[in-house]
C-alpha positions, 0 to 999 in steps of 0.5 A: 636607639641612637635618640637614647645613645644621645640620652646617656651621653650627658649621664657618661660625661657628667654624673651630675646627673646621676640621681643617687637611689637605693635600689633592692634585690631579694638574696636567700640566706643560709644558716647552719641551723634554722626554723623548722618549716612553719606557716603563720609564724611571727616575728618582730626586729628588737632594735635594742639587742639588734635581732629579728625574734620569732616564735610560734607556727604551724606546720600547715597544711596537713601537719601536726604540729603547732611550734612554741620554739623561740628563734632570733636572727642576727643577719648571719644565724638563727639561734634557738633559745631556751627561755625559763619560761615558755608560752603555749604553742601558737600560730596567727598570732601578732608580735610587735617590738615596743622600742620605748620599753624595750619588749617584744610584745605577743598577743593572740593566736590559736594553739594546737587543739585550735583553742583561741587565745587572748594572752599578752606576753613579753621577751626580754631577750632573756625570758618571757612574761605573761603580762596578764593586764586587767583589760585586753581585746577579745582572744582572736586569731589573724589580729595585727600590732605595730609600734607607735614610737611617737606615742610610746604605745603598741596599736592592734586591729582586727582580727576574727573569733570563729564568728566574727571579724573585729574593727576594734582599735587598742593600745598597749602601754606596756601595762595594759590594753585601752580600747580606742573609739575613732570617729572612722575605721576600716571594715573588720577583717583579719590577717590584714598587712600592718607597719608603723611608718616612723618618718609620717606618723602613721600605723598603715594597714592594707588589704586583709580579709573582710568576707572578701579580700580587700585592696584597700590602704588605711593609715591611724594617727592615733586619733583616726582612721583615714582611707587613702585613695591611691590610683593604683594598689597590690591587688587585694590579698591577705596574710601578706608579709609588711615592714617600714624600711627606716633607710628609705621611708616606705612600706614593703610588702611581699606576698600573701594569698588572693582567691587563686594563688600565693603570690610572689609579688614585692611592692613599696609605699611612699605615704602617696603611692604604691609601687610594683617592684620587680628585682632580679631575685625573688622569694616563691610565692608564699603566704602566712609569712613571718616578716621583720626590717632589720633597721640596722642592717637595713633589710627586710627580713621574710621567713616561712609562710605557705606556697600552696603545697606545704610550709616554708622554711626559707629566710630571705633578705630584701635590701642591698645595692642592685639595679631594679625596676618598678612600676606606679599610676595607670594610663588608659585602656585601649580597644581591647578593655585593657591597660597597656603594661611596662613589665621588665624583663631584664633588669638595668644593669650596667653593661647589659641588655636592659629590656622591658616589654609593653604588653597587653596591646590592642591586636590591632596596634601596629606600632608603639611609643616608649618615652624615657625620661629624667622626671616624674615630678615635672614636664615643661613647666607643668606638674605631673601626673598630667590629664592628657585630654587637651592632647587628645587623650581624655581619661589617660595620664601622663606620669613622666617628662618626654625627653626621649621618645622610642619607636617600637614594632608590636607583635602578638600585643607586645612591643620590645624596648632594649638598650644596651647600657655601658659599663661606666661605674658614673651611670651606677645609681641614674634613675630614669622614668618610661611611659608607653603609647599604643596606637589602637585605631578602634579605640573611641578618642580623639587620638587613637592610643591607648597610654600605659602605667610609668615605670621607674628604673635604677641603674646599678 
């Protein structure tokens, strides 16, 4: 490890180099009093009165209750209302803030006896109003909402009847609902991801239900749909939770349900890539979540959903100032049929062991390269992402500058990189980028390796 003691060295003498970043972690929030436990409960964050708002749920799978509780989260407590006027129980419901009117907006769900609904309602903070609008979707369940605040409307997708699934696109105005006709759409499914991304423009949806679970990212201007084509994705899951962090201007989204299990994976969106994102903690793997960006705390908030057993009652908060790893892009298979992965095991934190393993090695791999490096953007003078074939590596991608390079031994397909970070306070914020090279020698190209996904990682 001596090449990347020399690495470090600069970064210690001269925190110039030091990128600032915000790096995250998930903490567990306690409160003396809380939500029941409940799957498909919904939430919205009302900027103007600075609380996460929920309402509704289910306590699945086998309960019998259906909630018609209304709950506000100030990032300390949760406080029970007592509104006037209250909307029947539900659950899979959508909820939405309209910041221009300043209205939580609730439309949808099924109640207790599994009757679909087709209502719009508004909390005030105070109250809620059934809007009753001459025009409306169809009553549906597992629909999805977003605020488009540079058009001042509220956008839904989607959804399903006990029939069909929709692809139906409508606005809110705060009056009434208009349906949209764009020239493309998504394929109709339900319990899709959904989130309003204030810094580009966009509504951006991902995955859902379509018949089979889907993997796909879409993003509405208000006029159109637009597929977009990432080279790597969550892997395909409904009812996952999804929120625009404003501070750092992307999509997190955590969990949801794929054909096996719930998951309790985080990932983040830029508007050009997806980001596997692996922190100290994190939430069980849960489904049918309520989920919230607390804009002026600057957290995501999760409450609730499923873990495959029972319903949740648990509030978790994603945010803060903590070292973190995470992960983009692909490389190339080797022999074997499978990408080399970078997996954190522990994470960058100053004066510990940081280490990642790259696995999912050809058996035949006696030995592997890790490169660190201080750019994702650039590599002598060329751009990145970099078609490796004139290297001798064609259909393989190289995501990151190769400052330093890493000798590693593999065994049992896994090869280990640790390095011990000192603990100088000037190294807190660095952020550093790795790639892995396999050697495979049963592989079919020039140069016999196989090239794995890029890791990115914030020093705290």
């Amino acid at each position: 490890m001596r090449v990347l003691a020399r690495f470090l060295l600069p970064t210690i003498l001269f925190p110039v180099f030091a990128t600032p970043a915000s790096a995250q972690d998930w903490l567990r929030r306690s409160s003396t009093t809380a939500p029941a436990p409940a799957t498909f409960p919904r939430m919205a964050y009302d900027s103007g009165r600075g609380r996460c708002v929920m309402f509704g749920g289910w306590n699945a799978p086998i309960g019998s209750i259906v909630f018609h509780d209304t709950w506000e989260w100030d990032g300390t407590n949760w406080q029970l209302r007592a509104p006037a006027t209250v909307p029947t129980e539900r659950d899979d419901h959508a909820m939405a803030y309209d910041q221009v009117r300043g209205r939580t907006v609730m439309f949808g769900g099924e109640d207790f006896l599994f009757a679909l609904l087709g209502q719009t309602w508004t909390w005030n903070g105070t109250d809620w109003t059934d809007m009753q609008p001459a025009h409306a979707p169809s009553a549906r369940l597992g629909t999805t909402t977003a605020c488009d605040t540079a058009r001042g409307v509220v956008v839904l997708f989607g959804g399903r009847d006990r029939s069909n699934r929709f692809a139906d696109t409508w606005e809110w105005n705060g009056i009434d609902w208009t349906p949209r006709a764009p020239a493309h759409t998504p394929s109709p499914r339900s319990e899709q991801a959904f989130a309003w991304d204030a810094v580009r423009g966009r509504v951006v949806l991902f995955g859902g239900d379509a018949g089979v679970l889907r993997d796909d990212t879409w993003e509405y201007d208000g006029t159109d749909w637009l597929q977009v084509i990432t080279d790597r994705a969550p892997p395909a899951r409904a009812t996952a939770g999804m929120v625009f962090d404003n501070a750092r201007g992307r999509c997190v989204l955590f969990g949801g349900a794929d054909a096996l299990i719930d998951r309790d994976d985080t990932w983040e969106y830029d508007g050009r890539r997806w980001f596997r994102v692996f922190t100290a903690n994190r939430p069980q793997g849960s489904s049918a979540l309520a989920s919230a960006y607390d804009s002026v705390r600057g957290r995501t908030v999760v409450f609730g959903g499923f873990d495959g057993a029972v319903a949740i009652g648990d509030t978790w908060e994603y945010g803060g100032n903590a070292a973190h790893y995470r992960t983009w892009g692909s490389g190339c298979a080797g022999s074997n049929g499978q990408e080399p992965q970078l997996v954190p095991v522990t994470m960058p934190s100053l004066g510990g062991n940081w280490t990642v393993e790259l696995r999912l090695l050809p058996a035949a791999s006696g030995f592997a390269l890790v490169t660190t490096a201080l750019s994702d953007t650039q590599w002598n003078g060329a751009p990145l992402p970099i078609d490796l074939t004139s290297f001798g590596l064609p259909g393989c991608l190289g995501h990151t500058s190769n400052d330093v390079v890493t000798l590693l031994a593999t065994s049992n397909g896994t090869a280990t990189w640790i390095f011990a970070i000192p603990a100088r306070p000037a190294l807190a914020g660095l952020v550093v980028y790795q790639q892995g090279v396999s050697f495979d020698p049963l592989v079919a190209r020039p140069l016999p390796a196989a090239v794995s996904n890029a890791g990115e990682a914030t020093l705290r």
